[in-house]
C-alpha positions as CSV (number, residue, x, y, z in Angstrom):
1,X,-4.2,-28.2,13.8
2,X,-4.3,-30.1,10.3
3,X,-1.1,-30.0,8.3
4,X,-3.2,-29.4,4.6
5,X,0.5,-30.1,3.3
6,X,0.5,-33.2,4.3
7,X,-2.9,-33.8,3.9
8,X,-3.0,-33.0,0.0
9,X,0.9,-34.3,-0.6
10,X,2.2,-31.5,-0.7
11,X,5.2,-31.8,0.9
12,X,7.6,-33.7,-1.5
13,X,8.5,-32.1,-4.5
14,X,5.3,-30.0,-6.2
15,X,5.8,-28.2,-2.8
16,X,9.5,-27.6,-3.7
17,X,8.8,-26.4,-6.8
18,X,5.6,-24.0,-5.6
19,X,8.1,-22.6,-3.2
20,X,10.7,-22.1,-5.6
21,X,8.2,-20.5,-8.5
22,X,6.9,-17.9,-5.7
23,X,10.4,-17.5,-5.3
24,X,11.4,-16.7,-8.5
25,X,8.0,-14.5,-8.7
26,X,9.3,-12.4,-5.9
27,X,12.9,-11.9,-7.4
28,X,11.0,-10.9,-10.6
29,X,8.5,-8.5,-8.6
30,X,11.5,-6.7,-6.6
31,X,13.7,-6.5,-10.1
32,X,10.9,-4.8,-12.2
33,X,10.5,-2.5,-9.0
34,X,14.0,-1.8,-8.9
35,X,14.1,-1.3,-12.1
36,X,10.9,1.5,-12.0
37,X,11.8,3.4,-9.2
38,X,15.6,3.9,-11.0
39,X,14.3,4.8,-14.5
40,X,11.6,7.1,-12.8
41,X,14.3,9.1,-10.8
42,X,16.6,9.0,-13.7
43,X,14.2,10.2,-16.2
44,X,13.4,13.3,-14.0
45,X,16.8,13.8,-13.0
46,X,17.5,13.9,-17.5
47,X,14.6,15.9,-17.2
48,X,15.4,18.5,-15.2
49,X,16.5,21.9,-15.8
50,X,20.1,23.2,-15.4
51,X,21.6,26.4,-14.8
52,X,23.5,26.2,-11.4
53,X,23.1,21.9,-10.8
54,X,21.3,23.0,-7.7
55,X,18.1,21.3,-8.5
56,X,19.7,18.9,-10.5
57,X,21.9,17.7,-7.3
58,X,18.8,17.8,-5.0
59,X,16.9,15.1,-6.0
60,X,16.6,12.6,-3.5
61,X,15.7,8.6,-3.0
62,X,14.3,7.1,-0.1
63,X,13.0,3.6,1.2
64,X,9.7,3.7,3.3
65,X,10.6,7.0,4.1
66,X,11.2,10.4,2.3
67,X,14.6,11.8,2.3
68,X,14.1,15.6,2.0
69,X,18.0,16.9,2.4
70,X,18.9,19.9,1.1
71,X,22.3,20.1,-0.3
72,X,24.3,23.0,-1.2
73,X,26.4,21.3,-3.6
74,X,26.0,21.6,-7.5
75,X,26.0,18.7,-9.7
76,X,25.2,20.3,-13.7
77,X,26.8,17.1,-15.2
78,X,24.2,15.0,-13.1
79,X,26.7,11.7,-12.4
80,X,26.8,12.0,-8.4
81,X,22.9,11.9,-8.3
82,X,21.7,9.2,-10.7
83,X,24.6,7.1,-9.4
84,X,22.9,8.0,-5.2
85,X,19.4,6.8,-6.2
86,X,20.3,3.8,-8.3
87,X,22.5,3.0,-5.2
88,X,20.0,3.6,-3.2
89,X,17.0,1.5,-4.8
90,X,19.2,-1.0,-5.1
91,X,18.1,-2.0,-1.6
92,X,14.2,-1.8,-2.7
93,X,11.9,-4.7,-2.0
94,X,8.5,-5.0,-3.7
95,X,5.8,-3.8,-1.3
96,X,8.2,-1.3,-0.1
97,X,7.6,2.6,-1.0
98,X,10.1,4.2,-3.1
99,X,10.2,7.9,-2.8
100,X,11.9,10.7,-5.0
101,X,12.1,14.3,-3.7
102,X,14.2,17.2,-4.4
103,X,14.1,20.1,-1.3
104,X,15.1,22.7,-3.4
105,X,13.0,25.4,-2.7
106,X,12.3,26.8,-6.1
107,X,11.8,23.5,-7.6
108,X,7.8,23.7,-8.3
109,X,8.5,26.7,-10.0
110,X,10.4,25.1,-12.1
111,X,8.2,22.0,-12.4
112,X,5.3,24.6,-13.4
113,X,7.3,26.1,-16.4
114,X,9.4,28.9,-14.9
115,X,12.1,27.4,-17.2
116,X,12.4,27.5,-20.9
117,X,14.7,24.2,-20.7
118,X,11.8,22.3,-19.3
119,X,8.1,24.4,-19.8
120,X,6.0,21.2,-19.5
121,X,8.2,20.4,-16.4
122,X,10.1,17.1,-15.7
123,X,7.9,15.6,-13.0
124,X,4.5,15.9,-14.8
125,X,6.3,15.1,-18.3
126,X,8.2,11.4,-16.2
127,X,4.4,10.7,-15.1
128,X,2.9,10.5,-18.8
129,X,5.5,7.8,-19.4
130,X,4.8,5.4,-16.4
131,X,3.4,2.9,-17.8
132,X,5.9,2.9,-21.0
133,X,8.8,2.6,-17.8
134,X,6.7,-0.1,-15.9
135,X,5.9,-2.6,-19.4
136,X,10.0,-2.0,-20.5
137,X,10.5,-3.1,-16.5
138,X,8.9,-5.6,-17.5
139,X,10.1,-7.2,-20.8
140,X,13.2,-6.5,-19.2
141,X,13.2,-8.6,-16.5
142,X,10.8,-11.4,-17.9
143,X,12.7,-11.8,-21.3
């Protein structure tokens, strides 16, 4: 087998430094990602409407995999479940899948306006602004 690296001279310092840039592209790929998947879950955390915490407490983040607990705990201030996700997507990698779920079982009624708090609901409503999320990921990361 041909060594193209050594064939082109590629293996002294322009190698280094193409290693290093997709390096750096990675880091940069993995932050904005972080970065996306937290906002997204915070906004419809924010979003979301209170009158027990139930729902509120109930929204979940997983890694590759959904995580669709169901917890009987109440959280109306909202600190406990912001601070799980962003803990959680800490740990994201681009090219993984981040997922964010809430098992409460009344939750697409809510979504579909059975609240006055939230009548255009909170997932639909954290979907319109995607790509607002995404570029501010961006500028973020790449400023």
């Amino acid at each position: 087998m041909v060594n193209n690296a050594k064939k082109y001279g590629l293996e002294g310092s322009f190698a280094v430094q193409l290693q290093a840039f997709g390096d750096m592209v990675q880091e940069d790929a993995d932050q904005v990602f972080r970065i996306v998947a937290t906002e997204v879950g915070e906004s419809v955390i924010n979003a979301t409407p209170i009158d027990t915490g139930r729902a509120l407490s109930n929204w979940n983040a997983g890694i590759n995999s959904p995580d669709d607990v169901y917890r009987e705990t109440e959280d109306p201030l909202d600190a406990k479940t912001s601070k799980r996700l962003a803990s959680e997507f800490q740990n994201l990698n681009f090219g993984d899948t981040a997922f964010i779920t809430n098992a409460t079982p009344h939750i697409p009624f809510l979504e579909y306006g059975s609240s006055r708090q939230s009548p255009n609901g909170f997932v639909r409503v954290t979907l319109a602004r995607f790509n607002q999320i995404v570029q501010k990921a961006v500028a973020t990361v790449t400023k």
